[in-house]
Backbone as a printed PyTorch tensor [residue, N CA C, xyz], in Angstrom:
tensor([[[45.8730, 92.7100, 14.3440],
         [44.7670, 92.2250, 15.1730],
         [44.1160, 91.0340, 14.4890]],

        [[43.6750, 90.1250, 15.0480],
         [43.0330, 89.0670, 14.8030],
         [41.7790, 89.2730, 13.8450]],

        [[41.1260, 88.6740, 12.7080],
         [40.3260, 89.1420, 12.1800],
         [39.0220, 88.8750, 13.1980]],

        [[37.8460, 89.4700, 12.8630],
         [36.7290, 88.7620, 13.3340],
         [36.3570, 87.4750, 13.4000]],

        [[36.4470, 86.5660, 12.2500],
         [36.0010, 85.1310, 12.0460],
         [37.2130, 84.7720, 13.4430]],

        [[37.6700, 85.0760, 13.1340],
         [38.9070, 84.0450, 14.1450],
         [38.1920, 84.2650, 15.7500]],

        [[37.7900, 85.2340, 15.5920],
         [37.6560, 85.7660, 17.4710],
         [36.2210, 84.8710, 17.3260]],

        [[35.4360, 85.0970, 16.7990],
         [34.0340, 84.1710, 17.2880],
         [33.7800, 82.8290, 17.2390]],

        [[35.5660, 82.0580, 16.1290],
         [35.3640, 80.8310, 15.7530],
         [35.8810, 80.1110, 17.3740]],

        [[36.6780, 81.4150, 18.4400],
         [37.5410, 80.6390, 19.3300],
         [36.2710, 80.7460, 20.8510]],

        [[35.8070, 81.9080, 20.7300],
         [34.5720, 82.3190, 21.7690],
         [33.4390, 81.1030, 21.2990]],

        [[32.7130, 80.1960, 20.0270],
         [32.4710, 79.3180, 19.5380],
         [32.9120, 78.3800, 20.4470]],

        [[33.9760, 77.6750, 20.5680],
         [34.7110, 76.4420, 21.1130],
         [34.4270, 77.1800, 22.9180]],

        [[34.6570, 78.0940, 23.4710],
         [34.4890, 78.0800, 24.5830],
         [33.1960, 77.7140, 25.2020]],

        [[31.7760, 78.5360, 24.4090],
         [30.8690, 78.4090, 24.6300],
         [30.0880, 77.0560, 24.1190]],

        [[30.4960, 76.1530, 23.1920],
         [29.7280, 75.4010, 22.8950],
         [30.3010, 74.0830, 22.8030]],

        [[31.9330, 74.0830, 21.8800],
         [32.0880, 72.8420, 21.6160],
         [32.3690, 72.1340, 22.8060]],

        [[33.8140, 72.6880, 23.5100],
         [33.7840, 72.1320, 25.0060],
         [32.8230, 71.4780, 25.6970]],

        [[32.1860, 72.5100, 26.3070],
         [30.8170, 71.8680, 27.0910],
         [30.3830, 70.8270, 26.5440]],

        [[30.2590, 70.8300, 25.1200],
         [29.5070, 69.6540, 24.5000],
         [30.4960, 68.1060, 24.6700]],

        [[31.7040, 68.3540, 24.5300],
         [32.9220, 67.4360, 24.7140],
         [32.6720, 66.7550, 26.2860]],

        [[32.5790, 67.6760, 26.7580],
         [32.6100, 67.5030, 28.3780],
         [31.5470, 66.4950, 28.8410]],

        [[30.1450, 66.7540, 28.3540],
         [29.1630, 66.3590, 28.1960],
         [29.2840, 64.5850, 27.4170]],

        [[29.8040, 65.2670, 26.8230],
         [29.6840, 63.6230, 25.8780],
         [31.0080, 62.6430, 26.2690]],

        [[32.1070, 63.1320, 26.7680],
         [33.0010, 62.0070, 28.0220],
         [32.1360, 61.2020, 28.9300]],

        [[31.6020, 61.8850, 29.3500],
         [30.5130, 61.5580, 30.2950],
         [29.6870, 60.1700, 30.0170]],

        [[28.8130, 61.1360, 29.2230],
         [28.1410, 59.7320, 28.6220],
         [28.1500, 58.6710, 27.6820]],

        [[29.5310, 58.6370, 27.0550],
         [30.2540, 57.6330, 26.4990],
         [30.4430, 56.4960, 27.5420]],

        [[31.3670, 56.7420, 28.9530],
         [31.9690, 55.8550, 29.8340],
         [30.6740, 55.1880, 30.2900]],

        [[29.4610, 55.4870, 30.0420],
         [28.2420, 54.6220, 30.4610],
         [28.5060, 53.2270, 28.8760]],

        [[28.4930, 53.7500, 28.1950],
         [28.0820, 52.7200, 26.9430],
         [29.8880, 52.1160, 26.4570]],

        [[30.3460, 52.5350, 27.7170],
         [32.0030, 51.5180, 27.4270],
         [32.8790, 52.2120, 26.4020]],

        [[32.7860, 53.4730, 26.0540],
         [33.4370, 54.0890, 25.4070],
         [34.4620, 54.9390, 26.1710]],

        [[35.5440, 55.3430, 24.9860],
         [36.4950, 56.4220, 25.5110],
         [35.9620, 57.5360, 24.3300]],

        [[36.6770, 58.9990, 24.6710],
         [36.6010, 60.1860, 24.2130],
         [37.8070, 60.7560, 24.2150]],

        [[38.3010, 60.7980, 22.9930],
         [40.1390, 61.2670, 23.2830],
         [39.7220, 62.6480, 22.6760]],

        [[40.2020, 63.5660, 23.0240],
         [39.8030, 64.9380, 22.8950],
         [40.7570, 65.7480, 23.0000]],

        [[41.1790, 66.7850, 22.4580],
         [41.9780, 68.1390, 22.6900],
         [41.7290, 69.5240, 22.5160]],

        [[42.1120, 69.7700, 22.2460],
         [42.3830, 71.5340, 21.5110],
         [43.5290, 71.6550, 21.0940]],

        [[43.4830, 72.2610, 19.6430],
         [45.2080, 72.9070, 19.2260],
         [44.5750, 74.4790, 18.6650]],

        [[45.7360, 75.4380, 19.6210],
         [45.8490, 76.8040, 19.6260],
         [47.1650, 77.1530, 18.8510]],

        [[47.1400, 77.6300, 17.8670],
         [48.0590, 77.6110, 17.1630],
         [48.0020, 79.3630, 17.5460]],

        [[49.3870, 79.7570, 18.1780],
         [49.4350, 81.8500, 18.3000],
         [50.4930, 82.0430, 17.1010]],

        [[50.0850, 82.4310, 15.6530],
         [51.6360, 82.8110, 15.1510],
         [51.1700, 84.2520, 14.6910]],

        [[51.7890, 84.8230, 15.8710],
         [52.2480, 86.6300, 16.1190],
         [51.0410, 87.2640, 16.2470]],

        [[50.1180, 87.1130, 15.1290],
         [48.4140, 88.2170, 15.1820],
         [47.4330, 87.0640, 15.7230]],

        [[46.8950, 86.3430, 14.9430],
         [45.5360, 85.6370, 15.6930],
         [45.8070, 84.6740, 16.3950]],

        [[44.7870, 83.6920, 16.7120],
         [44.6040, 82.4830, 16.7660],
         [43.6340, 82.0310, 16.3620]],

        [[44.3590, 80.8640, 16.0040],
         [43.7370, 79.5330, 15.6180],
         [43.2380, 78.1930, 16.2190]],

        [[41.9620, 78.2480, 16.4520],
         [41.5510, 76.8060, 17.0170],
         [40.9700, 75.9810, 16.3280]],

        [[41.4360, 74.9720, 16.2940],
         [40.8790, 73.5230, 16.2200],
         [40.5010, 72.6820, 17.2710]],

        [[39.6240, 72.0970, 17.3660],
         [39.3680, 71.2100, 18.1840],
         [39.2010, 69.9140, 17.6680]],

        [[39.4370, 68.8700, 18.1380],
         [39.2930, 66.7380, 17.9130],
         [39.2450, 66.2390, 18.5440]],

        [[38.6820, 65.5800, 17.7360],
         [38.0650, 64.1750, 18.8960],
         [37.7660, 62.8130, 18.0090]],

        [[38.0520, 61.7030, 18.7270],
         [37.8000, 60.3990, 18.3630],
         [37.4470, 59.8340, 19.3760]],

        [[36.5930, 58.5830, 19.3060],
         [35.7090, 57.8330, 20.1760],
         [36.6800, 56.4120, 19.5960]],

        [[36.7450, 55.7270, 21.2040],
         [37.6040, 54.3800, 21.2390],
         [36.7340, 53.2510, 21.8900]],

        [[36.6370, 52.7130, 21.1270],
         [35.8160, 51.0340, 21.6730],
         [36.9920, 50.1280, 22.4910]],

        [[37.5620, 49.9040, 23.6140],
         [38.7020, 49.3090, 24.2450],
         [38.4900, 48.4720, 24.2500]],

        [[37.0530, 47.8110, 24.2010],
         [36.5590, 45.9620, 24.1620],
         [36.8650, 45.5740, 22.5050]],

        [[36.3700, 46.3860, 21.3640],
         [36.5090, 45.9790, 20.2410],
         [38.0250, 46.0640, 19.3070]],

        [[38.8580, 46.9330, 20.4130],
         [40.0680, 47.6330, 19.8010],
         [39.8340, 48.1140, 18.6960]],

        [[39.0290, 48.9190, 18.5930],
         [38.6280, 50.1460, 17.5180],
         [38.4140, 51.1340, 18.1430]],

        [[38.7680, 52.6560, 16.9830],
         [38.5820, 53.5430, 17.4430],
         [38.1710, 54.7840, 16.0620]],

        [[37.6270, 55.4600, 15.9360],
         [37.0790, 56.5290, 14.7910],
         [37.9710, 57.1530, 14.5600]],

        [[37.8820, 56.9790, 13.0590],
         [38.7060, 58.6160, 13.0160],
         [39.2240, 59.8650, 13.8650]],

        [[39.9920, 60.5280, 13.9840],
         [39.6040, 61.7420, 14.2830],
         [39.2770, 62.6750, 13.7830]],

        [[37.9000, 63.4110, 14.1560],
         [37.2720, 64.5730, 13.6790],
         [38.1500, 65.6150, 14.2510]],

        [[38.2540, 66.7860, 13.5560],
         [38.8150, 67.6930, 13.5160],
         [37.7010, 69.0810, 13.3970]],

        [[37.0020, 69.8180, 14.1000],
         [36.7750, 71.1820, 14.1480],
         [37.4070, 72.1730, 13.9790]],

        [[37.6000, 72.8730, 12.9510],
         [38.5460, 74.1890, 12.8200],
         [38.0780, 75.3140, 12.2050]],

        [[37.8460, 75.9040, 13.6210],
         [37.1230, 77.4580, 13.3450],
         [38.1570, 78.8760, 13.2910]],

        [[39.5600, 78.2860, 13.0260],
         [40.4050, 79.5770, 12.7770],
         [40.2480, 80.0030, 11.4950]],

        [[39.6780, 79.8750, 10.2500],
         [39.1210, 80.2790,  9.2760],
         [38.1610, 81.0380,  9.3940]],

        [[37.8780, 82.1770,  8.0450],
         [36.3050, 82.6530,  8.2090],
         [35.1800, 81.9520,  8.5310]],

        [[34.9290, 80.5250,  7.6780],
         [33.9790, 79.5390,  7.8370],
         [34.6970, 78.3200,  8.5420]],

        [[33.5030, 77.7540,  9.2900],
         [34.5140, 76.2560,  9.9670],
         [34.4750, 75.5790,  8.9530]],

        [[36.0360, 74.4230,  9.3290],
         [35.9480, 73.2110,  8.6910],
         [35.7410, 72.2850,  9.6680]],

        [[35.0550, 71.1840,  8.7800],
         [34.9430, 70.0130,  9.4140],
         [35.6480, 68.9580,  8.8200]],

        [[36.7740, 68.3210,  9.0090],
         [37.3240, 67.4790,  8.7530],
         [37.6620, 65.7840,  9.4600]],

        [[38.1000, 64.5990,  8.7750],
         [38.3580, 63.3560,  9.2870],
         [40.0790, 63.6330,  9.2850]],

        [[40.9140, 62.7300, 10.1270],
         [42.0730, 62.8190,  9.3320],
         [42.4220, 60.8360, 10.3830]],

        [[43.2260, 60.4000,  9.4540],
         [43.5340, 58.7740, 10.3490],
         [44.6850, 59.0540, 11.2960]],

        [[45.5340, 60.5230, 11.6310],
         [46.1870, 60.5160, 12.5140],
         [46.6010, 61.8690, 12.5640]],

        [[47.1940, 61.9950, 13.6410],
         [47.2470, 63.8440, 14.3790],
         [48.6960, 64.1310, 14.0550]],

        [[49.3550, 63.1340, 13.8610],
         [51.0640, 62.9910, 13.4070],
         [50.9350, 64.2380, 11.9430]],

        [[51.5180, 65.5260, 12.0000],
         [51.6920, 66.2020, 11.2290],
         [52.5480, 65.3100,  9.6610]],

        [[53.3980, 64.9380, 10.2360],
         [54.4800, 64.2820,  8.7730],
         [53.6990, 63.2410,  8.6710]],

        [[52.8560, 62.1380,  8.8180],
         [52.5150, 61.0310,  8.4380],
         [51.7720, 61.3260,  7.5690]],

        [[51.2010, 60.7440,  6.2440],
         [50.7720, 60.4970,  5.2520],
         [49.1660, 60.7590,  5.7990]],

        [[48.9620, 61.8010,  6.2520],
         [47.4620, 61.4740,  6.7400],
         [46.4270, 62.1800,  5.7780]],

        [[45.5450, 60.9620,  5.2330],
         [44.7860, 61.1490,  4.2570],
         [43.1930, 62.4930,  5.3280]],

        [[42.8910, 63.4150,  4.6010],
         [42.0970, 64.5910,  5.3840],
         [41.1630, 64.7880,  4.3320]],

        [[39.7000, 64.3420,  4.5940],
         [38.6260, 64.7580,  4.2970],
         [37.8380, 65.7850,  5.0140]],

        [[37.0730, 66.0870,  3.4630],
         [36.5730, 67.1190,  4.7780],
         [34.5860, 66.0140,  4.6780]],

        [[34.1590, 66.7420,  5.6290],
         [33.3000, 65.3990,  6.0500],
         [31.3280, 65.8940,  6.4390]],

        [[31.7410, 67.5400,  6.7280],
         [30.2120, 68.0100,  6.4670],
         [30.4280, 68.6840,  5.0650]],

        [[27.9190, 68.2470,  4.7150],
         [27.7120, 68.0280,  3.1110],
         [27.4760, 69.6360,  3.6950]],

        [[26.8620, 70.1980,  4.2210],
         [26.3630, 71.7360,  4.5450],
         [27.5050, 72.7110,  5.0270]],

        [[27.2500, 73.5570,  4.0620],
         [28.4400, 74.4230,  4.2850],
         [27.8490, 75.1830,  5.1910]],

        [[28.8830, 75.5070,  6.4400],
         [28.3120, 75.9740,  7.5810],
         [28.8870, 77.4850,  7.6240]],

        [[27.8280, 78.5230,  7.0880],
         [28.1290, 80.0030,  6.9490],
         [29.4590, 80.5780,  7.9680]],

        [[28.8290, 80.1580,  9.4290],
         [29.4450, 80.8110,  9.9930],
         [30.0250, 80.1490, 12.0370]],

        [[30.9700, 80.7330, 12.7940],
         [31.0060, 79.8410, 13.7930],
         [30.0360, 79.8290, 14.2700]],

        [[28.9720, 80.1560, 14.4780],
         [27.8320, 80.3730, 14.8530],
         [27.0330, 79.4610, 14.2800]],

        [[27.4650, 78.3410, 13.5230],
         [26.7220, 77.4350, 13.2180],
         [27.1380, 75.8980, 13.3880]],

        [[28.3410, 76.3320, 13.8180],
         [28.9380, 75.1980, 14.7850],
         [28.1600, 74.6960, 16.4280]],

        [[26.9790, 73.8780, 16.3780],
         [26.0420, 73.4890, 16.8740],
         [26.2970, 72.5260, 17.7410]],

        [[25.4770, 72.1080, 18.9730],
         [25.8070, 71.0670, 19.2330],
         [24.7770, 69.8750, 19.0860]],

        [[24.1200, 70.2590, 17.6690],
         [23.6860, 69.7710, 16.9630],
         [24.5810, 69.2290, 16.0200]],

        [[25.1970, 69.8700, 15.5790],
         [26.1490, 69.4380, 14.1790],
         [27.1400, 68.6130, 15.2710]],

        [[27.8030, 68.8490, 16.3610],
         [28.8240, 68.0600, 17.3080],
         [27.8130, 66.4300, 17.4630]],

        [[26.8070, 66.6720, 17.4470],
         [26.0660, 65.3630, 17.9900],
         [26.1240, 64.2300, 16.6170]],

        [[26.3220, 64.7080, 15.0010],
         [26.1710, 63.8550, 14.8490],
         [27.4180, 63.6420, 14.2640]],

        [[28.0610, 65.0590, 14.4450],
         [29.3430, 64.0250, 14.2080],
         [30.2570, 62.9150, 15.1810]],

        [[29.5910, 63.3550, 16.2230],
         [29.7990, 62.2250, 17.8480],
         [28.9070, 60.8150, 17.2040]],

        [[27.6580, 60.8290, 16.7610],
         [26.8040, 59.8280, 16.5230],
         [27.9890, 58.8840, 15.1670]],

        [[28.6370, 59.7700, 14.3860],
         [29.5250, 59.3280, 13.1400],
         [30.4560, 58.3460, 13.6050]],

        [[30.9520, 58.9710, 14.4020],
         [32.7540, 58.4320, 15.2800],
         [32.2490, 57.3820, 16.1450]],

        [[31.2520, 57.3040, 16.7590],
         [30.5070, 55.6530, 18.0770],
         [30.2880, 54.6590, 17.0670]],

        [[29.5690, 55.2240, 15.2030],
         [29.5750, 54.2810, 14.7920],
         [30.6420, 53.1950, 14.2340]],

        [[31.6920, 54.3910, 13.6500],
         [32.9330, 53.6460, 13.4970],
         [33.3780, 52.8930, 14.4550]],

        [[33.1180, 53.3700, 15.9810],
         [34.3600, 52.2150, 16.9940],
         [34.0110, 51.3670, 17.1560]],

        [[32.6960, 51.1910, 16.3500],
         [31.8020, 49.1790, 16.3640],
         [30.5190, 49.5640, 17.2570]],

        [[29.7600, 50.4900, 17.6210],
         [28.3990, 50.4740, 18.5340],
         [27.9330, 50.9510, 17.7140]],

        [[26.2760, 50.2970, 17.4290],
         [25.4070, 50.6110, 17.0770],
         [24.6730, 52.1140, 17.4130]]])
C-alpha cells in the first residue's frame, strides 16, 4: 500500500496545485505570457508518485524559465529547478525553496505564487 506521505502529497496537487495552475494560465495570457504545465504520475506496482511543472514563456522575448518541478511523492515535498524535462540530458537540478516545507500540506498557493512570481521573472517581465 502506498505510504501516507504519498497519498496526501497526490490529494495536495488535486486540491491545490492544479487549481492554482489553472488559475495562473489564465492570468498570464493577459500579461503575454505562456504556462507550459504538466503532471508526471509515475505507478511502479505500490504507490504513486506526483510531480508537477511548470515554466512560464515570454514568446515576444524568446525566453522562457526554468522549469519548476513540485514533487510531493516523497514524505516531504521537493521543490526543484531543472533546464530540461529530457531524462538523459545533462540536466543540472537544484533544489530552489530556503524553507523546508514539513509537510504536503504546506505546499501553498502561497509558496506556488512565488515560485510563479520566480519563473515571470526569468522570461524577462518585471
Amino acid at each position: 500500500a502506498p505510504s501516507r506521505g504519498a497519498a496526501s502529497g497526490s490529494a495536495q496537487i488535486a486540491s491545490v496545485v492544479l487549481p492554482f495552475l489553472e488559475q495562473a494560465k489564465t492570468s498570464l495570457q493577459g500579461r503575454s505570457l505562456r504556462l507550459d504545465s504538466g503532471v508526471r504520475k509515475f505507478d511502479v506496482a505500490t504507490g504513486e508518485n506526483w510531480s508537477v511543472y511548470f515554466r512560464v514563456v515570454n514568446p515576444k522575448a524568446h525566453k522562457a524559465s526554468a522549469y519548476y518541478i513540485v514533487d510531493l511523492s516523497a514524505r516531504s515535498p521537493l521543490i526543484l529547478t531543472v533546464d530540461s524535462l529530457d531524462i538523459g540530458s545533462g540536466v543540472r537540478r537544484r533544489e530552489v525553496w530556503d524553507e523546508t516545507l514539513a509537510s504536503h500540506d504546506h505546499v501553498t498557493a502561497q509558496v506556488l505564487a512565488k515560485l510563479l512570481d520566480r519563473a515571470i521573472q526569468e522570461a524577462g517581465q518585471p
